[in-house]
BAKE-863079 format. One record per residue (C-alpha): residue in three letters; x, y, z. Coordinates in Angstrom, 1 decimal. Layout:
BEGIN
+-----+--------+--------+--------+
:   r :     xx :     yy :     zz :
+-----+--------+--------+--------+
: Ala :      X :      Y :      Z :
...
+-----+--------+--------+--------+
This chain:
BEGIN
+-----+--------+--------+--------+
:   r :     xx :     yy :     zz :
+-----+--------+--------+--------+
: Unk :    9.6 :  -11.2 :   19.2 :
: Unk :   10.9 :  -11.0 :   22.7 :
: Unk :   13.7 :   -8.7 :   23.3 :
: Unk :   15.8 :  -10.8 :   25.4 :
: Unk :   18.7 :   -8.2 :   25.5 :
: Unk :   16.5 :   -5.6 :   26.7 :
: Unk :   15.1 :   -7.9 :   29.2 :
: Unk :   18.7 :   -8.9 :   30.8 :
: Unk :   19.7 :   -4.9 :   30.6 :
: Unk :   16.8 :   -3.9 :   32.6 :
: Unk :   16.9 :   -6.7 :   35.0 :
: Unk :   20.8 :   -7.3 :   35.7 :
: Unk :   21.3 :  -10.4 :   34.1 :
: Unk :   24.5 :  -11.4 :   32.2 :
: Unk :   24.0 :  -12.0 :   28.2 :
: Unk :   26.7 :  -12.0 :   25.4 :
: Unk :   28.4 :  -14.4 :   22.8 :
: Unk :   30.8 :  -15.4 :   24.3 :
: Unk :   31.1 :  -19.4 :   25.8 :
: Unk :   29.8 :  -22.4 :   24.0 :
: Unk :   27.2 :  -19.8 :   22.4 :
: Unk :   26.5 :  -20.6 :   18.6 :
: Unk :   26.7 :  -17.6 :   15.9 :
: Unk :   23.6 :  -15.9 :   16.1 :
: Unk :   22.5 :  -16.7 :   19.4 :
: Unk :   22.7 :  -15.0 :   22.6 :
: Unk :   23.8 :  -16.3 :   25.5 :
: Unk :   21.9 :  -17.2 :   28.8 :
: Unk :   22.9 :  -18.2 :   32.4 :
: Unk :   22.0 :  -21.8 :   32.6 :
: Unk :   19.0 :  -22.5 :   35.6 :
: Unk :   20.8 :  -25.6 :   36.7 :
: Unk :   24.1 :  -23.6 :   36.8 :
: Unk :   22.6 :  -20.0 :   38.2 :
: Unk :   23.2 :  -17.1 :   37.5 :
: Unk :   27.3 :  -16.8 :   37.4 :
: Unk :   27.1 :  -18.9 :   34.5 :
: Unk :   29.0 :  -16.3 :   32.4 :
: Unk :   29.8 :  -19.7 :   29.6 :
: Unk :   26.1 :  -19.3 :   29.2 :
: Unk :   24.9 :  -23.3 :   28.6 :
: Unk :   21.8 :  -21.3 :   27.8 :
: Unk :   20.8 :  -19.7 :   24.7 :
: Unk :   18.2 :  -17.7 :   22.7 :
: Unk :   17.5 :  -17.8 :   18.9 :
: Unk :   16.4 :  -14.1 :   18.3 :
: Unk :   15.0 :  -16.2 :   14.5 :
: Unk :   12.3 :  -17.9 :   16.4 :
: Unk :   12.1 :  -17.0 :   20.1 :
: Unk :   13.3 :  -20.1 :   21.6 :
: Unk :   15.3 :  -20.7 :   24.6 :
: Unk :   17.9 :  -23.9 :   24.5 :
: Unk :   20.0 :  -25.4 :   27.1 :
: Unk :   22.9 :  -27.8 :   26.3 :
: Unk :   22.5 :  -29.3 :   29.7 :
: Unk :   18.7 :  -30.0 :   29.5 :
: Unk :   17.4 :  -28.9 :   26.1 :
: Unk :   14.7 :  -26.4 :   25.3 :
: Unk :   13.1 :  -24.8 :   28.2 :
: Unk :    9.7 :  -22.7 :   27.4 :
: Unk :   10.3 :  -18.5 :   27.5 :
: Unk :    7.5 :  -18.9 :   30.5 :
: Unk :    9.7 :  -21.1 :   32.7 :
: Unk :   12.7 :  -19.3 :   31.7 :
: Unk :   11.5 :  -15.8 :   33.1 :
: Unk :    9.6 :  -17.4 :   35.9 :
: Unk :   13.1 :  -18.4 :   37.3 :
: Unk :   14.9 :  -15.6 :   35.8 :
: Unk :   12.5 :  -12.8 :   37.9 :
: Unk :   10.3 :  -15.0 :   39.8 :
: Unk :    8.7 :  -11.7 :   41.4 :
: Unk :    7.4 :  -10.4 :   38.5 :
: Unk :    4.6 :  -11.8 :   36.4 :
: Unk :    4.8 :  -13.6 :   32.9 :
: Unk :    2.3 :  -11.4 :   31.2 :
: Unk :    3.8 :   -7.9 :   32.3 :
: Unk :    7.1 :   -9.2 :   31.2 :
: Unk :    5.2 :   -9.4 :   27.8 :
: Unk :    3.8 :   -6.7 :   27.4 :
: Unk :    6.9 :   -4.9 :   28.1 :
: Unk :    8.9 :   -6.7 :   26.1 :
: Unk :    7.1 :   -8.1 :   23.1 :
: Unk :    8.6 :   -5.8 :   20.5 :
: Unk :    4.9 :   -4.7 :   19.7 :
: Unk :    4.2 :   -8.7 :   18.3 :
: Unk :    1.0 :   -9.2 :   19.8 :
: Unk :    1.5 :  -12.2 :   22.5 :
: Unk :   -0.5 :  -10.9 :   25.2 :
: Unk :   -3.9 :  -10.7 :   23.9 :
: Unk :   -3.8 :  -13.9 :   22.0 :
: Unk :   -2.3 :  -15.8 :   25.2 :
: Unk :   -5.8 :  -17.6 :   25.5 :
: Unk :   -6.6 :  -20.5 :   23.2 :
: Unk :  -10.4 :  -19.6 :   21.7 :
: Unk :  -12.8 :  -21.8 :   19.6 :
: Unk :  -13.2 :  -20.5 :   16.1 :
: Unk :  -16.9 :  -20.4 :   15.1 :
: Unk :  -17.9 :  -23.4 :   12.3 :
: Unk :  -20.2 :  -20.7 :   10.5 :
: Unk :  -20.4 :  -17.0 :    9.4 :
: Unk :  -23.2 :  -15.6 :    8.0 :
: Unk :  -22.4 :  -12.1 :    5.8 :
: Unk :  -26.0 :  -10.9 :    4.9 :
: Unk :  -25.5 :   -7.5 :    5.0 :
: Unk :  -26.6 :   -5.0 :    2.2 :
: Unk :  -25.8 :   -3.3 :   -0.3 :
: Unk :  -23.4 :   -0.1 :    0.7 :
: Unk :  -26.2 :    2.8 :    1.3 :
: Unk :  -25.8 :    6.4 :   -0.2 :
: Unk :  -24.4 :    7.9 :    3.2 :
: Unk :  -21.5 :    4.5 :    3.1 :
: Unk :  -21.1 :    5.4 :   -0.5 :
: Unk :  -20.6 :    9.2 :   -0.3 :
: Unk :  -18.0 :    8.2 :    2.7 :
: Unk :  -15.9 :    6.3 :    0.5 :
: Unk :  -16.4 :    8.2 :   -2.3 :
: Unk :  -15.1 :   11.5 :   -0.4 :
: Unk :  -12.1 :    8.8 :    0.4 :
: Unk :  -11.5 :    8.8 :   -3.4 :
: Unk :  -12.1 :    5.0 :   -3.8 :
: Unk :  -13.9 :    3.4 :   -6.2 :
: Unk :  -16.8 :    2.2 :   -4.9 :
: Unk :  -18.0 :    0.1 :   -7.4 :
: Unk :  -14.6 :   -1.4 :   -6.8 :
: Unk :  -14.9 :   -2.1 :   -2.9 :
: Unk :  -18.6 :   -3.5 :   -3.4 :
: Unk :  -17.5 :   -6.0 :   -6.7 :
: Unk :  -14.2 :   -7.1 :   -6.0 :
: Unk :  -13.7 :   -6.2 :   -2.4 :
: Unk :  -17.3 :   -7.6 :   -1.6 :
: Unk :  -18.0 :   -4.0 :    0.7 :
: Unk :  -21.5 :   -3.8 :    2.4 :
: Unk :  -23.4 :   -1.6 :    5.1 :
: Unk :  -24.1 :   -2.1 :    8.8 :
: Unk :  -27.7 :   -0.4 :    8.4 :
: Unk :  -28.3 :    2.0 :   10.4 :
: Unk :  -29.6 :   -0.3 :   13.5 :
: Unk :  -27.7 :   -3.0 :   15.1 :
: Unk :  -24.1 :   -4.1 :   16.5 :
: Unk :  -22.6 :   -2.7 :   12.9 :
: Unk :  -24.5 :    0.5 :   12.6 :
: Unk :  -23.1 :    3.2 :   10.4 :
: Unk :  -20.1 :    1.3 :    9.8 :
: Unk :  -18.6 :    0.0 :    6.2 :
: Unk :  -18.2 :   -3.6 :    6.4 :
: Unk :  -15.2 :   -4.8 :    5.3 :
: Unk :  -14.5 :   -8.6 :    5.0 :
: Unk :  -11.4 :  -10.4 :    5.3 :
: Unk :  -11.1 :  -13.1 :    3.4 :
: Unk :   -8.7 :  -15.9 :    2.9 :
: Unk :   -6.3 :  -17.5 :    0.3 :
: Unk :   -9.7 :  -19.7 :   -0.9 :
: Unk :  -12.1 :  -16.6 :   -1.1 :
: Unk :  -14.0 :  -17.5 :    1.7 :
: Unk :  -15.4 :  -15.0 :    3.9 :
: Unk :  -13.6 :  -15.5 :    7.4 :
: Unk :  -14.6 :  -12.2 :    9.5 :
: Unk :  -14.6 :   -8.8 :    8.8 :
: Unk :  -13.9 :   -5.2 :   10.1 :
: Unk :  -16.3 :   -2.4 :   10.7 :
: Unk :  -15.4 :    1.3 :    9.7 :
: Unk :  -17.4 :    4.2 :   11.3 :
: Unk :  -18.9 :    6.6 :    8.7 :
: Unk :  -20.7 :    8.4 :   11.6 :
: Unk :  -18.3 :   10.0 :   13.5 :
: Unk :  -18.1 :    6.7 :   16.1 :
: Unk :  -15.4 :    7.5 :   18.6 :
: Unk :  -14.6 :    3.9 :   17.6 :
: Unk :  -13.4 :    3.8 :   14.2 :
: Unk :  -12.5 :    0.4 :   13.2 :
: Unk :  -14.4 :   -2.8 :   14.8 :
: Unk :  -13.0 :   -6.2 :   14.4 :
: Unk :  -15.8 :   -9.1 :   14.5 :
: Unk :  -14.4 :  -11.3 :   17.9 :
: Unk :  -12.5 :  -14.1 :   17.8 :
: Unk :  -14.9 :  -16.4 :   18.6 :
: Unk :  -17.5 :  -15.2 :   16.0 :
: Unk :  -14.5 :  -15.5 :   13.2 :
: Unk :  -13.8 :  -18.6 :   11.2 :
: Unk :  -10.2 :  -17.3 :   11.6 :
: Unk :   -8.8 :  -15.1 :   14.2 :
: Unk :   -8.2 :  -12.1 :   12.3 :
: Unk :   -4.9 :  -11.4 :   13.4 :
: Unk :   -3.6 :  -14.8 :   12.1 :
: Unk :   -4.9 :  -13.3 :    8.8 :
: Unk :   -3.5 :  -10.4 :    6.4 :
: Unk :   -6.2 :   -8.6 :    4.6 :
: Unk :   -5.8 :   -9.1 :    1.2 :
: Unk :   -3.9 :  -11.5 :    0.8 :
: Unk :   -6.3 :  -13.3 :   -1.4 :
: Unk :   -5.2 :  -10.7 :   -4.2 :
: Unk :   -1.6 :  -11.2 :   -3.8 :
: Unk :    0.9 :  -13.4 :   -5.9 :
: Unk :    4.1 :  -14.3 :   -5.1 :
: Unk :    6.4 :  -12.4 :   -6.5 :
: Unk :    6.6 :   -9.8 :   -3.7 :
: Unk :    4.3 :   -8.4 :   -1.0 :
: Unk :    3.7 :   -4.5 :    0.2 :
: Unk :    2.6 :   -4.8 :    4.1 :
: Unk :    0.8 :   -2.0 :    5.3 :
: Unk :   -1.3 :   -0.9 :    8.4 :
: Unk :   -4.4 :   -0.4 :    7.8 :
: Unk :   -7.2 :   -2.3 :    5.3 :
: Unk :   -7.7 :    1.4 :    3.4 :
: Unk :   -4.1 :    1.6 :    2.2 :
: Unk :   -3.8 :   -2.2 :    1.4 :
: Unk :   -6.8 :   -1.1 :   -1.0 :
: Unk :   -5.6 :    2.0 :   -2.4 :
: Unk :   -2.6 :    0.6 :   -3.2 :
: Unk :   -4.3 :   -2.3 :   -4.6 :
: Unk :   -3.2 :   -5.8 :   -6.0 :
: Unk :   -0.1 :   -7.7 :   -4.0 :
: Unk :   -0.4 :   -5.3 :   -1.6 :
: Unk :   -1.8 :   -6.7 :    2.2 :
: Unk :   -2.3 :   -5.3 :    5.9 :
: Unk :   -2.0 :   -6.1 :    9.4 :
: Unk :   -4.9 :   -4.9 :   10.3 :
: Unk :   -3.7 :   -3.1 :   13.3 :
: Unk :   -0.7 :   -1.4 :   15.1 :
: Unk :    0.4 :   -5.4 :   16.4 :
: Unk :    2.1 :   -7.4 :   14.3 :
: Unk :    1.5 :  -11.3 :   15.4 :
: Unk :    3.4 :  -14.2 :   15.2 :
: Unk :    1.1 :  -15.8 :   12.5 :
: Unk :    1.0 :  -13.0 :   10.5 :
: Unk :    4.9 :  -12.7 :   10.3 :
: Unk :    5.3 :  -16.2 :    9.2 :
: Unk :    2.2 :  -15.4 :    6.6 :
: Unk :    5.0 :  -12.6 :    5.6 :
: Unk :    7.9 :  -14.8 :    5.0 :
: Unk :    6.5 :  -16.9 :    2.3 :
: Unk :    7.7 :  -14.0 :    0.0 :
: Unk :   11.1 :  -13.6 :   -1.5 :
: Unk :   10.6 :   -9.5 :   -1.7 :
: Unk :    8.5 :   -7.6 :    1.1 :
: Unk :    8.2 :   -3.7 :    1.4 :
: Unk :    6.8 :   -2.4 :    4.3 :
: Unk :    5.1 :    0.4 :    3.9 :
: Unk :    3.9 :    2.1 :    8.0 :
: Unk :    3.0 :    6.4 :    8.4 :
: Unk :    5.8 :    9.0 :    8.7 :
: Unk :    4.9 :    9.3 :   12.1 :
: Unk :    8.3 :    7.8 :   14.2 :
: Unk :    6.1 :    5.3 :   16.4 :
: Unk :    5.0 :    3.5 :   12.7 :
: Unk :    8.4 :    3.4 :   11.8 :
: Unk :    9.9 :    1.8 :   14.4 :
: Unk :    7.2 :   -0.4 :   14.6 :
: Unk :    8.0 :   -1.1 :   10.3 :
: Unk :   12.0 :   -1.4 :   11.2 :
: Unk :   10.7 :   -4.1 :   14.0 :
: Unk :    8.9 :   -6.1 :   11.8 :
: Unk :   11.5 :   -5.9 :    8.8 :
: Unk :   14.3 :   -7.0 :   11.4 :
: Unk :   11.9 :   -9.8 :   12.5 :
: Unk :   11.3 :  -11.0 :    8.8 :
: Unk :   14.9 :  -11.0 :    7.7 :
: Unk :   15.9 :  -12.9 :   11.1 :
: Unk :   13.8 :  -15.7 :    9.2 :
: Unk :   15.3 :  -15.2 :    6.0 :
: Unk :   13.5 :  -13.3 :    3.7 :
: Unk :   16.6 :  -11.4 :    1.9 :
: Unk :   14.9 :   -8.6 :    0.6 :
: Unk :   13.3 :   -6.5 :    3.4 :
: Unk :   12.8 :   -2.8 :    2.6 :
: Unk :   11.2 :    0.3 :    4.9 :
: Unk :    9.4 :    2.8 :    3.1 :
: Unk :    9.0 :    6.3 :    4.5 :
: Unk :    6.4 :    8.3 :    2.2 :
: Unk :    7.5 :   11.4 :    4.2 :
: Unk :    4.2 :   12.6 :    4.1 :
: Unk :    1.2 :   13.4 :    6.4 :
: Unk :   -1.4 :   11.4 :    4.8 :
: Unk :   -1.1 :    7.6 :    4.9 :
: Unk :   -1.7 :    5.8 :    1.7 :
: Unk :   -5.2 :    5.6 :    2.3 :
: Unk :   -5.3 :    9.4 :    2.0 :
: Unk :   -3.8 :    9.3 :   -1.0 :
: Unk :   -5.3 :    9.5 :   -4.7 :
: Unk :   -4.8 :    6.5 :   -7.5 :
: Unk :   -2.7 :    8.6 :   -9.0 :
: Unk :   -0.6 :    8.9 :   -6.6 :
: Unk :    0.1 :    5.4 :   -5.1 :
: Unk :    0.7 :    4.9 :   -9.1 :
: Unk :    4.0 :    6.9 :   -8.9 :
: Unk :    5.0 :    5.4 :   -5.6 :
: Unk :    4.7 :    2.1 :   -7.0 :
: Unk :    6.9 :    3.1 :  -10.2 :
: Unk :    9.2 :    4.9 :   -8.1 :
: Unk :    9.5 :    1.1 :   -6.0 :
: Unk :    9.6 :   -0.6 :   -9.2 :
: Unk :    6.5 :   -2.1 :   -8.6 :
+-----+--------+--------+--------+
């Protein structure tokens, strides 16, 4: 989500709660009145991003900054201020593909001895988790193919995972190619109920971890996937030690309650290994130490 306080900090422009503001919003000079409109007519819902005007109702956050700074472009103000919610790169409206074709093989010994030294289960991955192999030639070379796959159990892209040594590690199947964008997805959410959900990074601790237990696929957090996030009455969100991932995770749990999920909660293993890097054993105790 925007940070609209940040925003007016950095750029001199009066904010508060004071005015006609309503409880939970803050307040926003008013275009038509300028600047010095310190009863801000404007105002911003931190729930959903929106900018409202009681003299002539909702104005996009485009046309509100454009006036607001007119000297500095839309996109940097972004990028700058997106709270890590991936607006930016998603900006552009893309065509989905209508058809995806996932003929890859079997996992070969080299995939399985990667995953294997990962401490999965590989039958696992291949049955359930429908795993294959890039081959050794190709656009997916020496990668493990993971797909991501929707509520229905269909096949809508998939991620690549270097078990070469690739200075790229993970490789996301473009937009365009996808039935779905990926990052209006959560990666294994097919094999979660709806009792609670664990949100984590990356698609290796979403499977160590296991059932009701999804992932962002990524760093960026987007819109869709929030809203995918809030259809839960309990989410934990489980990010690295490292402080970066847990601001990002107190970010996102701030964003979810604003939309009123009541129970939010920000796990901190405390550890140097993510939950990928982590045996069954022990994501078993973490989830009985959560109650989960």
């Amino acid at each position: 989500m925007f940070s609209i306080e940040e925003f007016c900090r950095d750029y001199g422009i009066p904010y508060g709660h004071s005015g006609i503001v309503s409880k939970g919003r803050i307040g926003l000079p008013d275009p038509s009145k300028g600047m010095g409109d310190t009863e801000f007519h404007c105002a911003f819902n931190p729930a959903n991003g929106t900018i409202y005007s009681w003299i002539s109702g909702a104005i996009p956050l485009r046309e509100y900054l454009q006036w607001a700074v007119p000297d500095v472009p839309y996109n940097k103000l972004l990028k700058e201020y997106s709270n890590d919610f991936d607006y930016v790169e998603r900006l552009k409206v893309r065509e989905n593909a209508t058809q995806l074709n996932y003929n890859f093989p079997e996992l070969g010994k080299v995939a399985r001895r990667y995953l294997e030294k990962r401490g999965f289960n590989v039958d696992e991955l291949t049955s359930k988790y429908k795993f294959r192999d890039g081959g050794f030639v190709g656009d997916w070379a020496y990668r493990v193919i993971i797909p991501i796959i929707d509520t229905d159990g269909r096949i809508c892209s998939w991620q690549g995972r270097s078990y070469a040594g690739q200075d790229l590690r993970y490789k996301t199947l473009a937009i365009e190619k996808s039935l779905v964008d990926p990052k209006k997805m959560l990666f294994n959410l097919n094999n979660c109920n709806k009792s609670y959900v664990v949100c984590v990074e990356g698609p290796f601790d979403a499977l160590k971890f296991g059932d009701n237990c999804c992932a962002t696929l990524g760093t960026s957090v987007t819109e869709a996937q929030v809203q995918l996030l809030t259809e839960y009455k309990k989410v934990v969100i489980i990010y690295d030690s490292e402080k970066p991932a847990q601001q990002r995770a107190k970010k996102l749990a701030d964003r979810i309650s604003a939309l009123g999920v009541k129970e939010v909660t920000v796990v901190d293993l405390e550890t140097e290994k993510d939950l990928g890097g982590l045996s069954y054993e022990q994501v078993l105790e973490i989830r009985k130490e959560l109650g989960l």
